[in-house]
C-alpha positions as CSV (number, residue, x, y, z in Angstrom):
1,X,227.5,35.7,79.5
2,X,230.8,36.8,81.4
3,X,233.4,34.1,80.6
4,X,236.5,35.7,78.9
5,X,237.9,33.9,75.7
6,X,239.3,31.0,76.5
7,X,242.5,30.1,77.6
8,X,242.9,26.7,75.4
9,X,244.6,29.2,72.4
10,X,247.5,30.2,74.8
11,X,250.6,29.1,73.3
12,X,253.7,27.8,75.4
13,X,256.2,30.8,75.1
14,X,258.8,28.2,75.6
15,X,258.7,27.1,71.7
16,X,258.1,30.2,69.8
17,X,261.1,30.5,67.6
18,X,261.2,33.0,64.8
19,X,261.6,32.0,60.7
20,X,265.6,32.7,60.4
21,X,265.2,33.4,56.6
22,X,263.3,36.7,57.8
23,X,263.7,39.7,59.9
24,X,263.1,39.7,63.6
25,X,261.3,42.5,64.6
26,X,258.7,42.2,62.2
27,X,257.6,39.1,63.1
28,X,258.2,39.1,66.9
29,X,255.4,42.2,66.1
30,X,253.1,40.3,64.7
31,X,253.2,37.5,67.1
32,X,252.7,40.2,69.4
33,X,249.9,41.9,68.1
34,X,248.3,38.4,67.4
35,X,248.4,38.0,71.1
36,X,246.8,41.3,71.9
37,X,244.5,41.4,69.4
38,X,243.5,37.5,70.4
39,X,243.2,38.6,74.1
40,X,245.8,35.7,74.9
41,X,247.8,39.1,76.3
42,X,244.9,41.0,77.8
43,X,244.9,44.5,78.3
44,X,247.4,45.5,81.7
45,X,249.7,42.0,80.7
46,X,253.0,43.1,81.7
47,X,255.7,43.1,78.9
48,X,259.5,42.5,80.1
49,X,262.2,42.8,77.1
50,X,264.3,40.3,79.0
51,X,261.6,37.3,78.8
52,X,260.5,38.4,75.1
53,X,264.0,38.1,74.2
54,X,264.2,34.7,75.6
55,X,260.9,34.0,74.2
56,X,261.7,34.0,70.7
57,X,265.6,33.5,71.2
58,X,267.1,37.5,69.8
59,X,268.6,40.6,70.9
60,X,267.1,43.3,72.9
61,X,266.8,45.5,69.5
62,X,264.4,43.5,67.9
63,X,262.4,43.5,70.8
64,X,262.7,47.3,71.3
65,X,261.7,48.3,67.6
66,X,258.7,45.9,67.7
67,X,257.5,47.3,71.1
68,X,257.5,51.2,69.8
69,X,255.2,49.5,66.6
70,X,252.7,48.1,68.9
71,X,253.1,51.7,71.0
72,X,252.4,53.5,67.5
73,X,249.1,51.7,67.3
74,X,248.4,52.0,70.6
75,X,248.6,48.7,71.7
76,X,250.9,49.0,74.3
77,X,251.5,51.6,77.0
78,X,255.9,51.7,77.0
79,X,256.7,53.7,80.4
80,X,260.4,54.4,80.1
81,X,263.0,52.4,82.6
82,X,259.6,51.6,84.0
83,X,257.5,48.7,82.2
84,X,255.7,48.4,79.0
85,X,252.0,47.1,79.5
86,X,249.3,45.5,77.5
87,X,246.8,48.9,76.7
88,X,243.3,48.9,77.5
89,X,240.7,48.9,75.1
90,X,240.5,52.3,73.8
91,X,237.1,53.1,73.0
92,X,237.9,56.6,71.0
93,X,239.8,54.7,68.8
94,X,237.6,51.6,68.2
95,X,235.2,55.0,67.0
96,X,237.7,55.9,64.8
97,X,238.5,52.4,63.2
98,X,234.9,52.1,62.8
99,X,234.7,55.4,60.8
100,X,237.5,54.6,58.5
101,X,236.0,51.4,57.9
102,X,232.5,52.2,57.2
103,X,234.0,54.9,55.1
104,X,236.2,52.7,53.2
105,X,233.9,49.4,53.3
106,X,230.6,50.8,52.2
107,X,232.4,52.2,48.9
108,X,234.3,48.7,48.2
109,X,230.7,46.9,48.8
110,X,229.3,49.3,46.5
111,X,231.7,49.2,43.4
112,X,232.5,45.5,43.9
113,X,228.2,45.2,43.5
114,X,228.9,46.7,40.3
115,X,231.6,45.1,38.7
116,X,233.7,42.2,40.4
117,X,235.6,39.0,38.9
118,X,233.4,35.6,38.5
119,X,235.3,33.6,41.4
120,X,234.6,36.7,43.7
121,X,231.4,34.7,44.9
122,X,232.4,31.5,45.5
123,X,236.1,32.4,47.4
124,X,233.7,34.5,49.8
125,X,230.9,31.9,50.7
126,X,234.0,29.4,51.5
127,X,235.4,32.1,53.7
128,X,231.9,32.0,55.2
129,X,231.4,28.4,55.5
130,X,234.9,28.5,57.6
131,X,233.5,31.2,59.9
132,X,229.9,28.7,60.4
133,X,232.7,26.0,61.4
134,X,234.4,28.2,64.2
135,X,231.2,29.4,65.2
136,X,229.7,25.5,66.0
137,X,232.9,24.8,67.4
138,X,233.3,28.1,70.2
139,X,236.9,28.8,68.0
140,X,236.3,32.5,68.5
141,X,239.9,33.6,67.0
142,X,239.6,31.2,64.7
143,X,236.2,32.5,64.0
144,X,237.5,36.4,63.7
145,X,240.7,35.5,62.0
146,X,237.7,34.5,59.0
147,X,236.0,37.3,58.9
148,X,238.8,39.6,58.8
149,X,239.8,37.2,55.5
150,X,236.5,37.8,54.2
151,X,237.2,41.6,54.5
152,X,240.7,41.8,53.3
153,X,239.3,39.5,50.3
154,X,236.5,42.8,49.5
155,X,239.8,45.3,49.6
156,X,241.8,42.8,47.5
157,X,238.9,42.2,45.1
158,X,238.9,46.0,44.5
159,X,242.3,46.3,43.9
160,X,242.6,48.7,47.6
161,X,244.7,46.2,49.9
162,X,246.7,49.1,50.5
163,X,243.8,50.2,52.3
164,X,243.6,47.0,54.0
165,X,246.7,47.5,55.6
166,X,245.9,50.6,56.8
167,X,242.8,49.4,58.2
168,X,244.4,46.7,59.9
169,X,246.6,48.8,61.7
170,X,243.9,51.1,62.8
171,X,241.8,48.3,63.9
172,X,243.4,46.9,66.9
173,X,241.3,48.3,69.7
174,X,237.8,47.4,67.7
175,X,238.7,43.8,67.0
176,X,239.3,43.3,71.1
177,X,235.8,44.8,71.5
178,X,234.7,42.9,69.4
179,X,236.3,39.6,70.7
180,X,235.0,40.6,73.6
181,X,231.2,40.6,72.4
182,X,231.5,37.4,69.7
183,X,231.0,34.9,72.9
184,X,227.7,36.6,73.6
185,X,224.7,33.9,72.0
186,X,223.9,34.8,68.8
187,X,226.3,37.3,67.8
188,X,228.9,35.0,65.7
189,X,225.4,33.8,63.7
190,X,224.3,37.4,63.4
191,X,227.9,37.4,62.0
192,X,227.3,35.2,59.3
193,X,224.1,36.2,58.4
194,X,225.0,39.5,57.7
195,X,228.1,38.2,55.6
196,X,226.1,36.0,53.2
197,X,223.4,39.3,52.7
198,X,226.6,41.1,51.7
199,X,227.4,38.5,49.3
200,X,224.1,38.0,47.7
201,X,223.5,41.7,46.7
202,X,227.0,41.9,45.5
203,X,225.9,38.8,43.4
204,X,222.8,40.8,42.4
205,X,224.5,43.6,41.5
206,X,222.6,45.6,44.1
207,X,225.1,48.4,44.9
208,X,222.6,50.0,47.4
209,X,221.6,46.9,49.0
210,X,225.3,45.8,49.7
211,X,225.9,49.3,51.3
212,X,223.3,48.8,53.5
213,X,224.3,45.4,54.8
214,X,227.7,46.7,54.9
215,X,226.4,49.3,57.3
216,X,224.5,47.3,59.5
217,X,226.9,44.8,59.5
218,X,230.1,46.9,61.0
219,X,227.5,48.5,63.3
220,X,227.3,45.6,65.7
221,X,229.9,46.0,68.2
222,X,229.3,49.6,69.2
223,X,226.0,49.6,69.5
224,X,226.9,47.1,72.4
225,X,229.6,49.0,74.0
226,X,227.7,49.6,77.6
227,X,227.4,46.2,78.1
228,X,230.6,45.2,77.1
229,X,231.7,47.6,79.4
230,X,229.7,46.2,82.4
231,X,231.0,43.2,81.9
232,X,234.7,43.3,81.1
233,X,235.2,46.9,83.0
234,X,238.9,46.4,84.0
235,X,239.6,45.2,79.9
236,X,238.2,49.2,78.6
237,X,239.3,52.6,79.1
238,X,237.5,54.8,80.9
239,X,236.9,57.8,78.4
């Protein structure tokens, strides 16, 4: 299968206004980094300040301090009086996101097997039965934007969601990948499946069962990576 996402999530730049009750650059960032991380900016998408700023109706400044946060986690490439470009996937630090979060993950599966709150069950098979809806209906953002819920909801269970932040911000280049590799048949099911093996053995308080799921769960994408490569070669770095 070699179709990219599809297009039908691109939004029309021409109405994306900002909340005026908050602060710009913060949220022209995350509408950025939604964009990235979404593939509706692919990697090598020019950036110009001049149409961002008429994008979303500011300043040049705003624009400016949320460009050097998307540089910080490597989501952009910012070449001085030059041009600021959409990075490419960087595969050492999809690695590296995937360390941190097998690291971090595999302990939260493990203590929340032990001891978790009574509702902890039910709000994560709803998260799930979202993520079966995407997958039927080919909303693959949709579908990620769920499972990344079902994760934060482990790290806020646990009381860590300042780990979840830091996660997240580590995370760009390994949620492209694994954009990139959700479209392929069977993987968004695979998805699931491994989610609700998660779930049960935190619900049997089998600590060394959810690690295990846990592991093969965040395992997927990499162990994919050459042929996500082959197929979306101009998306990927080349280290």
């Amino acid at each position: 299968m070699n179709a990219r996402p599809s297009p039908s999530a691109t939004r029309s730049r021409s109405v994306d206004r900002l909340d005026r009750d908050r602060q710009a650059a913060p949220q022209v960032f995350e509408r950025l980094r939604e964009q990235i991380i979404s593939l509706e900016l692919p990697p090598g998408s020019p950036l110009s300040r001049t149409a961002l700023a008429e994008q979303f109706g500011v300043s040049s400044t705003p624009i400016r301090d949320a460009l050097m946060r998307l540089d910080e986690e490597g989501l952009v490439e910012v070449y001085p009086q030059h041009a600021t470009v959409v990075s490419r996937i960087d595969v050492k630090l999809a690695e590296q996101a995937h360390f941190l979060r097998q690291a971090l993950e595999l302990e939260i599966a493990g203590a929340l097997a032990q001891d978790h709150d009574d509702g902890l069950v039910g709000d994560l098979n709803r998260t799930i039965a979202l993520q079966q809806q995407s997958a039927k209906s080919g909303e693959f953002v949709n579908f990620m934007a769920a499972d990344n819920d079902f994760h934060r909801q482990l790290f806020v269970a646990a009381d860590k969601i300042e780990l979840w932040s830091l996660v997240k911000s580590r995370s760009g280049h390994i949620e492209r990948l694994r954009l990139l590799h959700l479209p392929t048949p069977g993987k968004a099911q695979d998805i699931v499946r491994h989610h609700k093996l998660i779930v049960a053995a935190i619900d049997a308080g089998d600590a060394d069962g959810a690690q295990r799921q846990m592991r093969k769960h965040l395992s997927g994408t990499l162990g994919y990576l050459a042929e996500i490569r082959a197929r979306f070669p101009e998306y990927l770095s080349e280290a």
